[in-house]
DRENGU-176576 format. One record per residue (C-alpha): chain; x, y, z; residue number from 1. Coordinates in nm, 2 decimals, always signed. Each point is the difference from the previous one (the first is absolute). Example, Ala and Ser with C-alpha at 12.3 -4.5 7.8 and 13.67 -1.06 7.14 Angstrom:
+---+--------+--------+--------+-----+
| c |     px |     py |     pz |   k |
+---+--------+--------+--------+-----+
| A |  +1.23 |  -0.45 |  +0.78 |   1 |
| A |  +0.14 |  +0.34 |  -0.07 |   2 |
+---+--------+--------+--------+-----+
//
This chain:
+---+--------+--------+--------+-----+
| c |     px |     py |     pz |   k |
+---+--------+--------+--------+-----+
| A | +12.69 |  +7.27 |  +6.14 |   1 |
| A |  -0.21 |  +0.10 |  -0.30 |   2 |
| A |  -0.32 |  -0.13 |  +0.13 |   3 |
| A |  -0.23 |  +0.01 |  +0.34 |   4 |
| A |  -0.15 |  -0.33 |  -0.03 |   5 |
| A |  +0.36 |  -0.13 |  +0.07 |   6 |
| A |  -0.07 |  +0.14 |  +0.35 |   7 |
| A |  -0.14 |  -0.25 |  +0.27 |   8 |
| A |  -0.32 |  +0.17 |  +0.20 |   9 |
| A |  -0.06 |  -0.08 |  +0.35 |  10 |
| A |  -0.16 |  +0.12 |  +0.30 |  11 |
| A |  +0.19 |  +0.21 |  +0.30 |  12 |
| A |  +0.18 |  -0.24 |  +0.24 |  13 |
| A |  +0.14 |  +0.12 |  +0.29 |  14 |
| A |  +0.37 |  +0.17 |  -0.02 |  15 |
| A |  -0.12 |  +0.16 |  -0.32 |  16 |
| A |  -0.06 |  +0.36 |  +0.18 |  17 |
| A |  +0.34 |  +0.05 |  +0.03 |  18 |
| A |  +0.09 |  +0.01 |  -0.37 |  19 |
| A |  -0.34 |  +0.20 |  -0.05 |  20 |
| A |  +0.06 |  +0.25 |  +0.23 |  21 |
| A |  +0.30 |  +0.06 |  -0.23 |  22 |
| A |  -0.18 |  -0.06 |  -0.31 |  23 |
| A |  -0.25 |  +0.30 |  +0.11 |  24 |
| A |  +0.29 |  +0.19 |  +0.02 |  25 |
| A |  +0.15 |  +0.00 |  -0.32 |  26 |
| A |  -0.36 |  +0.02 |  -0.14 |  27 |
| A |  -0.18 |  +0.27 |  +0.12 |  28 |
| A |  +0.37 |  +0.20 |  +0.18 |  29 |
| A |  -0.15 |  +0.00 |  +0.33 |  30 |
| A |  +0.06 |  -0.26 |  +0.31 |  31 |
| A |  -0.27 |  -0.23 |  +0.19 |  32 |
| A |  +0.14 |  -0.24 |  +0.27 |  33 |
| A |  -0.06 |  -0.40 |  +0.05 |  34 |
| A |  -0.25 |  +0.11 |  +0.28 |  35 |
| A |  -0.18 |  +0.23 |  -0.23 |  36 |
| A |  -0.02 |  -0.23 |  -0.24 |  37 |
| A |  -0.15 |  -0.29 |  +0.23 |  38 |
| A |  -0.27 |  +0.25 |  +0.12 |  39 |
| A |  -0.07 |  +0.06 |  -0.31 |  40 |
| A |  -0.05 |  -0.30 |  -0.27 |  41 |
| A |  +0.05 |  -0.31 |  +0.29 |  42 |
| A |  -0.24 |  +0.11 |  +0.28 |  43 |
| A |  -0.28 |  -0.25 |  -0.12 |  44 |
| A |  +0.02 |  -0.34 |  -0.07 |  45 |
| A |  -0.27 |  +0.01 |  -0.32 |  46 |
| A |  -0.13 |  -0.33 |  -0.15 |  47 |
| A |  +0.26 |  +0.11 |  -0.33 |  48 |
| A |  +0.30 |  +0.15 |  +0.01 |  49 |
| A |  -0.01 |  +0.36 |  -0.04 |  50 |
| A |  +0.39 |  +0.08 |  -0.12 |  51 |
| A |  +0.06 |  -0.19 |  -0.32 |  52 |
| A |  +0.44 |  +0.04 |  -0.10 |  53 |
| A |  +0.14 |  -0.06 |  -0.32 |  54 |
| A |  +0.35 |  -0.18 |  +0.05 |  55 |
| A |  +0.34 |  +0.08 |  -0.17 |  56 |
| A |  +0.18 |  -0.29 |  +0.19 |  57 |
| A |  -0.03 |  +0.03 |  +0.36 |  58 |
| A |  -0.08 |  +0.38 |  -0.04 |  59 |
| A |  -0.30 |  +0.19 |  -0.04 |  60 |
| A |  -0.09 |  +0.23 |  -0.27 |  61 |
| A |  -0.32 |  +0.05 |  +0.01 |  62 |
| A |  -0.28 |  +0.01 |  +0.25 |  63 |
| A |  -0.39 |  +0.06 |  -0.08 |  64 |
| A |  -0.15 |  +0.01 |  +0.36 |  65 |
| A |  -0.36 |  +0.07 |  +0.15 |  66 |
| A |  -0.13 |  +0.08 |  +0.34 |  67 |
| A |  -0.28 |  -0.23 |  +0.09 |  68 |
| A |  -0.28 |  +0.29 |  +0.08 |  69 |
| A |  -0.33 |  -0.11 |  +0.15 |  70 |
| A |  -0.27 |  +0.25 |  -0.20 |  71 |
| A |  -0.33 |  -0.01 |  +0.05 |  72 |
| A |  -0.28 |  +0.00 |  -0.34 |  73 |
| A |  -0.33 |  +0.05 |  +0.09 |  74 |
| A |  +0.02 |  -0.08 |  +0.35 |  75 |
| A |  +0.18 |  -0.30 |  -0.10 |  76 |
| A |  +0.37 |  -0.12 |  +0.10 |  77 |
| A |  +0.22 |  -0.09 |  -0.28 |  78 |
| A |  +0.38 |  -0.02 |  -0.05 |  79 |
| A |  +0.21 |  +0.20 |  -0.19 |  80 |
| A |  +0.34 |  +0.11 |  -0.09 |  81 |
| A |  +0.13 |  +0.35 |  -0.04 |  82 |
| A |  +0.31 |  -0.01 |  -0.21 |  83 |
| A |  +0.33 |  +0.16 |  +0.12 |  84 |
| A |  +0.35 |  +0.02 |  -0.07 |  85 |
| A |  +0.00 |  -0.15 |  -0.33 |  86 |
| A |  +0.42 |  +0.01 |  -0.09 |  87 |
| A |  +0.25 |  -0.15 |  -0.24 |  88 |
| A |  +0.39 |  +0.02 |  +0.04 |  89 |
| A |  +0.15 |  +0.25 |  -0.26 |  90 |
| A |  +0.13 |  -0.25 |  -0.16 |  91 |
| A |  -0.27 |  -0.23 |  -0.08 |  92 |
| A |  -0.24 |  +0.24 |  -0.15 |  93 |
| A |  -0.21 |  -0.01 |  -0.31 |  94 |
| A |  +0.02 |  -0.33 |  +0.03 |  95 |
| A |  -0.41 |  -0.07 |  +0.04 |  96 |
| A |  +0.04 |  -0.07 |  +0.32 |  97 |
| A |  -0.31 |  +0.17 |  +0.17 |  98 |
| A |  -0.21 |  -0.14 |  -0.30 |  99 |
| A |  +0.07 |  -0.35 |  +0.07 | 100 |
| A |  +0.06 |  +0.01 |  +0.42 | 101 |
| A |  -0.32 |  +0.24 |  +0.00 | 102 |
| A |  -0.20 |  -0.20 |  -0.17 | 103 |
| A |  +0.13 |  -0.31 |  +0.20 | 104 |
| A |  -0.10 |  +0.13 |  +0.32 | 105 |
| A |  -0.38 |  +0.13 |  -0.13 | 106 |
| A |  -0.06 |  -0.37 |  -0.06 | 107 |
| A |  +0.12 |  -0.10 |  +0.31 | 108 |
| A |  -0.19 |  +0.26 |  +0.16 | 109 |
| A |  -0.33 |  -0.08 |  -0.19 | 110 |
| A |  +0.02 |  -0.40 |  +0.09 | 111 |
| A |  +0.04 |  +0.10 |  +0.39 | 112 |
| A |  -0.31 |  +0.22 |  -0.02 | 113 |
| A |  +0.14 |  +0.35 |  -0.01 | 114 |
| A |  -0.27 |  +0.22 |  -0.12 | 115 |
| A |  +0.24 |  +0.26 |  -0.19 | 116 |
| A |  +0.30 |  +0.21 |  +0.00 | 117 |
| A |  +0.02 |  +0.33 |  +0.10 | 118 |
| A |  +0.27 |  +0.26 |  +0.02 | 119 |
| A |  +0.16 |  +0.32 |  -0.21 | 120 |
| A |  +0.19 |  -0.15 |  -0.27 | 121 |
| A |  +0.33 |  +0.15 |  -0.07 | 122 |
| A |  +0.01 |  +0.24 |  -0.37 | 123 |
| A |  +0.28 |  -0.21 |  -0.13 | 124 |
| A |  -0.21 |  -0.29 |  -0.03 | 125 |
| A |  -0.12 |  +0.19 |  -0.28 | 126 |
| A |  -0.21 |  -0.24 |  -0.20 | 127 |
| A |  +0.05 |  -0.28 |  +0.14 | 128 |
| A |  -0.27 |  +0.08 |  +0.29 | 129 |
| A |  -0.27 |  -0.03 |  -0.22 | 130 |
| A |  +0.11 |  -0.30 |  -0.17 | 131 |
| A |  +0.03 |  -0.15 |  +0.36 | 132 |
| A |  -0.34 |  +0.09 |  +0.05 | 133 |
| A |  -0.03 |  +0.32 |  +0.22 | 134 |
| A |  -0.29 |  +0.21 |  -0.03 | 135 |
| A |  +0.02 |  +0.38 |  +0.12 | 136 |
| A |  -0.25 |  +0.07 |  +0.29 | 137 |
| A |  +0.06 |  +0.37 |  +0.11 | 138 |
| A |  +0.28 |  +0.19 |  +0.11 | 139 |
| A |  +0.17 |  +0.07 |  +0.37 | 140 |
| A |  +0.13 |  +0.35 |  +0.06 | 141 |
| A |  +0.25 |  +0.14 |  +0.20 | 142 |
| A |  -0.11 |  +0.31 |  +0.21 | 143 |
| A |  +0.15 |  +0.22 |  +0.24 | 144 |
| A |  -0.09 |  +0.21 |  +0.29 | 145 |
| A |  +0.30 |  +0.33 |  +0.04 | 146 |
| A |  +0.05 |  +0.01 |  +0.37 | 147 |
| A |  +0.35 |  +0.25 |  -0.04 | 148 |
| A |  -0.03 |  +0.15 |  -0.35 | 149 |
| A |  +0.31 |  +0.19 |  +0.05 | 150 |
| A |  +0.22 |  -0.33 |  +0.07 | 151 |
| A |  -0.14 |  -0.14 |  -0.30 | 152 |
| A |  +0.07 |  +0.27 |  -0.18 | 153 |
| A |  +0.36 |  +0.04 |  +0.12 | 154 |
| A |  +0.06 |  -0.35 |  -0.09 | 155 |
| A |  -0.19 |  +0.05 |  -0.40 | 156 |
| A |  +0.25 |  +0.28 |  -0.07 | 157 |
| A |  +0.29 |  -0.09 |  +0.20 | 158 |
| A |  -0.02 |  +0.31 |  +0.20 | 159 |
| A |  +0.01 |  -0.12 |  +0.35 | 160 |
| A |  -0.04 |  +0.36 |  +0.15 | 161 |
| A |  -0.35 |  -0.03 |  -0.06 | 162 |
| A |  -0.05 |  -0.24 |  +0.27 | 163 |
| A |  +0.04 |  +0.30 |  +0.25 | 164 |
| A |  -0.26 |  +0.23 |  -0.16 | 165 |
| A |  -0.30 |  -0.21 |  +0.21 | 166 |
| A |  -0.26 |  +0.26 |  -0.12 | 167 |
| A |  -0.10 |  -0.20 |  -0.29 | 168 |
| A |  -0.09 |  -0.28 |  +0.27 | 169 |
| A |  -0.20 |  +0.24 |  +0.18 | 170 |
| A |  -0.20 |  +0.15 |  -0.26 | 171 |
| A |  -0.05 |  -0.35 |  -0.13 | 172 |
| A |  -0.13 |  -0.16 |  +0.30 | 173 |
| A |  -0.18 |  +0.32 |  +0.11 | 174 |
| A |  -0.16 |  +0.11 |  -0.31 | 175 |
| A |  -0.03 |  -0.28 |  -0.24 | 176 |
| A |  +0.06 |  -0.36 |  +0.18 | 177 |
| A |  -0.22 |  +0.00 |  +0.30 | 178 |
| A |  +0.00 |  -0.37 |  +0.13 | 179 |
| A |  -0.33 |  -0.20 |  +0.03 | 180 |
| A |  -0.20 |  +0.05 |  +0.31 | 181 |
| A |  +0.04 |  -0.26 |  +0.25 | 182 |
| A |  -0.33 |  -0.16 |  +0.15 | 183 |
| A |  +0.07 |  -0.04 |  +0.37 | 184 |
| A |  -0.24 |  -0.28 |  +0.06 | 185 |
| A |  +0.31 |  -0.19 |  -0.14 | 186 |
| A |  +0.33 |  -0.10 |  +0.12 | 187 |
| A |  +0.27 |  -0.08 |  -0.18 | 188 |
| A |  +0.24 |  -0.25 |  +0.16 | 189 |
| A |  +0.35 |  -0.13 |  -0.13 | 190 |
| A |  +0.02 |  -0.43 |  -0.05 | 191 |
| A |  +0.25 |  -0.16 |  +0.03 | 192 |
| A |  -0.15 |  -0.35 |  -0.07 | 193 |
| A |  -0.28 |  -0.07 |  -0.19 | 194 |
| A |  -0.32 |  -0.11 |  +0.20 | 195 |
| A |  -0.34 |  -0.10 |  -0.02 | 196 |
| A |  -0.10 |  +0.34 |  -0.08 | 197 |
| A |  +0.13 |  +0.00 |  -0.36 | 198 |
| A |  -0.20 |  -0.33 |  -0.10 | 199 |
| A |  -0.32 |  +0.19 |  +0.13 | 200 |
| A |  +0.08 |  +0.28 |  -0.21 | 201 |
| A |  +0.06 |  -0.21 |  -0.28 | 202 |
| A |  -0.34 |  -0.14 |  +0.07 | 203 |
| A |  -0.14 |  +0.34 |  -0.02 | 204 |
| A |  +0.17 |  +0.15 |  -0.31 | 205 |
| A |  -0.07 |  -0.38 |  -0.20 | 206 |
| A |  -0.30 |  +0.14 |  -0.21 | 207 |
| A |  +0.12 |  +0.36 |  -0.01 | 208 |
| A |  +0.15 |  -0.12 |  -0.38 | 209 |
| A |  -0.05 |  -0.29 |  -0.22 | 210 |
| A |  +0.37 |  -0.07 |  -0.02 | 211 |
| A |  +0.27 |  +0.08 |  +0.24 | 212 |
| A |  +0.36 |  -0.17 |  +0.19 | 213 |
| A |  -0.12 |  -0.16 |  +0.30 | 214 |
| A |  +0.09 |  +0.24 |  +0.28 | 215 |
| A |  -0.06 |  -0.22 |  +0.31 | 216 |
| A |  +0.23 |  -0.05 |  +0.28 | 217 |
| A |  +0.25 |  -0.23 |  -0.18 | 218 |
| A |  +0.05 |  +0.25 |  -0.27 | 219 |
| A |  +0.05 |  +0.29 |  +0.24 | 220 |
| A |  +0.27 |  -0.20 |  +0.18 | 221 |
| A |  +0.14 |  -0.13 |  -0.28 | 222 |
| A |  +0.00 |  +0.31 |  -0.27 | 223 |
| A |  +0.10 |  +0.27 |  +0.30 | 224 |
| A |  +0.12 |  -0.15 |  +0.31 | 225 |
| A |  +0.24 |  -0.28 |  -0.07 | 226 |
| A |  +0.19 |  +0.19 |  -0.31 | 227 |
| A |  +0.33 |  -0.01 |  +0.07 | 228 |
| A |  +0.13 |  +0.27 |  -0.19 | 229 |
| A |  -0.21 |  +0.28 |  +0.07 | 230 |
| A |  -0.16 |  +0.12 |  +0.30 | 231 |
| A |  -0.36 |  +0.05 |  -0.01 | 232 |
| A |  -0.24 |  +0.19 |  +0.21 | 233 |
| A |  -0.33 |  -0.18 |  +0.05 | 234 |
| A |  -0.24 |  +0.26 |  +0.18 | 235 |
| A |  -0.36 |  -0.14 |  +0.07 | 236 |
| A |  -0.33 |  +0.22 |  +0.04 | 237 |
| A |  -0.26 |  -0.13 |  +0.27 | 238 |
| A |  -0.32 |  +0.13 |  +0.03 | 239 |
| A |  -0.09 |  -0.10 |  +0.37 | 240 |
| A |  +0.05 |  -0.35 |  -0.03 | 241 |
| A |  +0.00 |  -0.04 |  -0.37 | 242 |
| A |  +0.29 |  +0.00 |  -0.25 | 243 |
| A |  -0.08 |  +0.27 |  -0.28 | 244 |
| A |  +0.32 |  -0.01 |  -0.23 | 245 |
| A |  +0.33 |  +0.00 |  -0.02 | 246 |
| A |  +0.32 |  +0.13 |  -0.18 | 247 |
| A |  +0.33 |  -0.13 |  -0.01 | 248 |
| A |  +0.31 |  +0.28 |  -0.10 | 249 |
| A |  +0.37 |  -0.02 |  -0.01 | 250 |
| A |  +0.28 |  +0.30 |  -0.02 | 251 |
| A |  +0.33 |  +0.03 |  -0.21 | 252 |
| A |  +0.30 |  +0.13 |  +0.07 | 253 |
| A |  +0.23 |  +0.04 |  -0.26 | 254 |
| A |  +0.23 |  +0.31 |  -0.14 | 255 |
| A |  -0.09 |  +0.22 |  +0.34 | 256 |
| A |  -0.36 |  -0.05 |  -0.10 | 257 |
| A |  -0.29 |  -0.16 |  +0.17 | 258 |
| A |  -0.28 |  -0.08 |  -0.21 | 259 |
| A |  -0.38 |  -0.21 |  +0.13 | 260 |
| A |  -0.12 |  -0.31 |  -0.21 | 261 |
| A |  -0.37 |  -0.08 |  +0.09 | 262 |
| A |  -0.06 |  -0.36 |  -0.13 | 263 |
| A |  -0.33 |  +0.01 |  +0.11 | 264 |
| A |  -0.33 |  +0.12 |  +0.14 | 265 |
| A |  -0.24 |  -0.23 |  +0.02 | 266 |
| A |  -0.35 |  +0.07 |  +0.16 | 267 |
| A |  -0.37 |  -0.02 |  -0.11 | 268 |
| A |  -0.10 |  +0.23 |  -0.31 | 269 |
| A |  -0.28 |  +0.21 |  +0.18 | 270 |
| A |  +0.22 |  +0.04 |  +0.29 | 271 |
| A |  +0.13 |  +0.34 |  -0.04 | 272 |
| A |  +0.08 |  +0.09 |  +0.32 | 273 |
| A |  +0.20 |  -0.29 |  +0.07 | 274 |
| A |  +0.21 |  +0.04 |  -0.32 | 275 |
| A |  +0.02 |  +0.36 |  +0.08 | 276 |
| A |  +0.10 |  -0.07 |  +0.34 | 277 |
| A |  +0.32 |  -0.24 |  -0.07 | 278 |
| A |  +0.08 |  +0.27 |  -0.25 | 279 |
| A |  +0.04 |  +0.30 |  +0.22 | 280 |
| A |  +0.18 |  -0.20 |  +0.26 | 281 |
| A |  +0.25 |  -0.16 |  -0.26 | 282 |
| A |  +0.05 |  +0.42 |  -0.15 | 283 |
| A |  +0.05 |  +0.06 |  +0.42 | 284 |
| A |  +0.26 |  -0.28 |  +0.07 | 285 |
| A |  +0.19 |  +0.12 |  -0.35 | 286 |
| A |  +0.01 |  +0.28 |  +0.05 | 287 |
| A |  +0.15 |  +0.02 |  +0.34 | 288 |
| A |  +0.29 |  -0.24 |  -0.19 | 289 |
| A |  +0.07 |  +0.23 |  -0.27 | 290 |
| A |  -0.09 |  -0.17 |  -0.23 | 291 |
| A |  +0.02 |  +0.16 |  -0.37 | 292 |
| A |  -0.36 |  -0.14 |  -0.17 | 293 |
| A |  -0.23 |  -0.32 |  +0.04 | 294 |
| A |  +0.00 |  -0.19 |  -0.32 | 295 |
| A |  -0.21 |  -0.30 |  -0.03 | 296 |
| A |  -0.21 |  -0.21 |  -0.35 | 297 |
| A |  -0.37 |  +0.01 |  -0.05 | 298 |
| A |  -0.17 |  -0.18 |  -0.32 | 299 |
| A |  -0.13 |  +0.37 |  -0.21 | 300 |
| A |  -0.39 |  +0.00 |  -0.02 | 301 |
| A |  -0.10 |  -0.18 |  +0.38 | 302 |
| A |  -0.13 |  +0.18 |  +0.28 | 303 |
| A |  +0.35 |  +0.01 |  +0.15 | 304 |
| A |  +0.13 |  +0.15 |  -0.27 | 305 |
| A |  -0.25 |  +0.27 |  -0.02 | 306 |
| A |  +0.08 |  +0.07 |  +0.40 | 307 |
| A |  +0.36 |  +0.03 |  +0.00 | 308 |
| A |  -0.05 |  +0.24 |  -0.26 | 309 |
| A |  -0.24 |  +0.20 |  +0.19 | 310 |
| A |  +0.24 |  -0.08 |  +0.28 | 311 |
| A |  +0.32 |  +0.26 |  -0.20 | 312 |
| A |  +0.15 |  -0.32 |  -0.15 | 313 |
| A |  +0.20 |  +0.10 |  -0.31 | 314 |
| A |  -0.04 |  -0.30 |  -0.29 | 315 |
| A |  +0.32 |  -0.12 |  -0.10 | 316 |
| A |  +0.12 |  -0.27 |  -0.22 | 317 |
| A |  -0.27 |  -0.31 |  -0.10 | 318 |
| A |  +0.06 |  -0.34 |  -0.06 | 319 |
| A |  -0.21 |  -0.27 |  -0.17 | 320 |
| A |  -0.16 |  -0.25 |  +0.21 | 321 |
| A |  -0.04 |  -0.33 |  -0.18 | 322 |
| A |  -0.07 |  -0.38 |  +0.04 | 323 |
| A |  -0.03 |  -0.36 |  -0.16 | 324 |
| A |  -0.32 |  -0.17 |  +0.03 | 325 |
| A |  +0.06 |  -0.36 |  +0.08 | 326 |
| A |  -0.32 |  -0.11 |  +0.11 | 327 |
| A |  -0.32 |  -0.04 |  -0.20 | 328 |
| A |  -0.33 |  +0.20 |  +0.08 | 329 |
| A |  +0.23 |  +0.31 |  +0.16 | 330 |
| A |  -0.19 |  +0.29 |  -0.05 | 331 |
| A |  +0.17 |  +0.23 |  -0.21 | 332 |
| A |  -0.17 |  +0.26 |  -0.12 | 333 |
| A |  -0.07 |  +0.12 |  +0.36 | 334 |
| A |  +0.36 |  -0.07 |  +0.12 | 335 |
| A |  +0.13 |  +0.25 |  -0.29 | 336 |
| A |  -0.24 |  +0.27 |  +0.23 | 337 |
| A |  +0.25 |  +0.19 |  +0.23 | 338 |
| A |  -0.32 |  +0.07 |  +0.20 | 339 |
| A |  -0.08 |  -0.36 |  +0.06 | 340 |
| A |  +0.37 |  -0.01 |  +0.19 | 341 |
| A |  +0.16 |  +0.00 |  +0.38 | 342 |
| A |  +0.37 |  +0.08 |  -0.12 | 343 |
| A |  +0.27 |  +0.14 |  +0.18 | 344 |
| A |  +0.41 |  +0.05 |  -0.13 | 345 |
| A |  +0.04 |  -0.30 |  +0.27 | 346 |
| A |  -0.14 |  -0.27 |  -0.21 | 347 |
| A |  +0.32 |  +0.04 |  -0.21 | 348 |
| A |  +0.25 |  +0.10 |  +0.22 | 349 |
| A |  +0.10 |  +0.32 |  -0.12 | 350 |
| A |  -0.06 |  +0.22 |  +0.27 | 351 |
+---+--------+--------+--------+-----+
//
């Protein structure tokens, strides 16, 4: 089939997820189940669809899917998509596919009043993200917080030994990693639901930045608490009878390792203590699980950024944070400011 324009577009319908579960397996070698999926892309019911298929028969072979994500500019509400999980069978690539579905789905997008598209667009797109119209912003980095250096030594060069030589840790966590200081005007509490509490904490963080992911109560519950395939850890931090911040964290266990994923902190910008707070009682929980390091994404030049350095966060890896403008009269020269943003590794499922 020499050509993708012989292959019929169409929205998800339901029984798809089955055969792209097992297309995201042979794409990116790694398995997601129907549930996951389901949480994941069919959770909304968005005025367009949000997973556009290219057909080969009665079998799909390419998806280009978006989360609808409820952002705020300016104060203002407005809808967007954050791209994931772009994939094409093996055997039906270089075929233009993400050209022409891509491009399909931005004009479906832009007629239902999506503002943009947001998300971290894989390097093999290679050229063909500017030609569909993404624009760089800034860049997301990984960074990591050692909590045993000696296990993650043992593990770097294979010399599992290591692991019983817990000096490092103590030196480490003695001399050179003190945790935050926790304020004890607040309490931190676990959630298991998401409450009122996180839609007046939204209310209070709106105008800390000019662009962020709305972090109300439907994205708590949704992004952390309903996920099917990890557990997450929603701790809340209460001044009296306020709400002052969250975080939301998850553990691994793979390969006799246990390693901590913080997705993320969210709480107003001059609120040190709070942040520093939720900090020192997630380092305190991990610990107690020996658990290896903390890793978790923050957007290089923010105020967040800046802390977990300050915080003994090692920078790590970066990726390039990009989007498609849809709407007319977005501002763009401000969005491209890291400063400007609200962002946390959760907006794009990665953490």
């Amino acid at each position: 089939m020499p050509v993708s324009e012989s292959l019929p577009v169409r929205p998800f319908r339901e029984g798809d997820e089955t055969q792209l579960v097992a297309l995201f397996a042979s794409v990116f070698g790694t398995s997601i189940d129907e549930p996951h999926w389901r949480w994941k892309l069919d959770h909304a019911t968005p005025a367009v669809p949000n997973v556009l298929l290219a057909m080969s028969n009665d079998r799909p072979v390419f998806q280009y899917a978006g989360i609808p994500t409820s952002f705020s500019i300016a104060g203002k509400h407005v809808d967007a998509m954050v791209s994931v999980d772009t994939m094409t069978a093996p055997d039906f690539r270089r075929r233009g596919l993400l050209t022409r579905v891509a491009s399909d789905a931005y004009a479906r997008w832009r007629e239902a009043g999506i503002s943009f598209v947001f998300g971290l667009p894989n390097e093999q797109w290679g050229s063909r993200a500017s030609a569909l119209g993404w624009l760089p912003l800034f860049r997301l980095q990984r960074m990591l917080l050692p909590l045993k250096p000696e296990a993650m030594l043992a593990h770097r060069l294979s010399l599992p030994w290591l692991r019983k030589l817990p000096l490092a840790t103590t030196l480490w966590n003695g001399l050179f990693s003190r945790p935050p200081t926790p304020d004890p005007a607040i309490e931190v509490r676990s959630v298991a639901n998401a409450g009122p509490e996180f839609d007046a904490l939204w209310e209070r963080c709106a105008n800390d930045a000019r662009f962020s992911v709305v972090r109300d109560r439907h994205w708590v519950e949704w992004r952390f608490l309903s996920c099917p395939s990890r557990k997450y850890h929603v701790r809340l931090a209460m001044r009296g009878r306020d709400p002052v911040g969250y975080c939301a964290w998850h553990l691994v266990d793979s390969g006799g390792r246990r390693r901590a994923f913080l997705a993320e902190l969210s709480c107003l910008r001059n609120d040190e203590a709070a942040r520093n707070t939720l900090l020192a009682g997630l380092i305190r929980e991990l610990r107690a699980l020996d658990a290896e390091f903390l890793s978790t994404l923050a957007v290089e030049g923010t105020h967040t950024h800046r802390w977990l350095r300050g915080s003994h966060f090692f920078p790590g890896p970066a990726f390039s944070v990009e989007m498609v403008p849809l709407a007319n009269g977005l501002p763009l020269d401000e969005m491209r400011s890291a400063e400007h943003w609200e962002l946390s590794g959760a907006a794009f499922d990665v953490v």
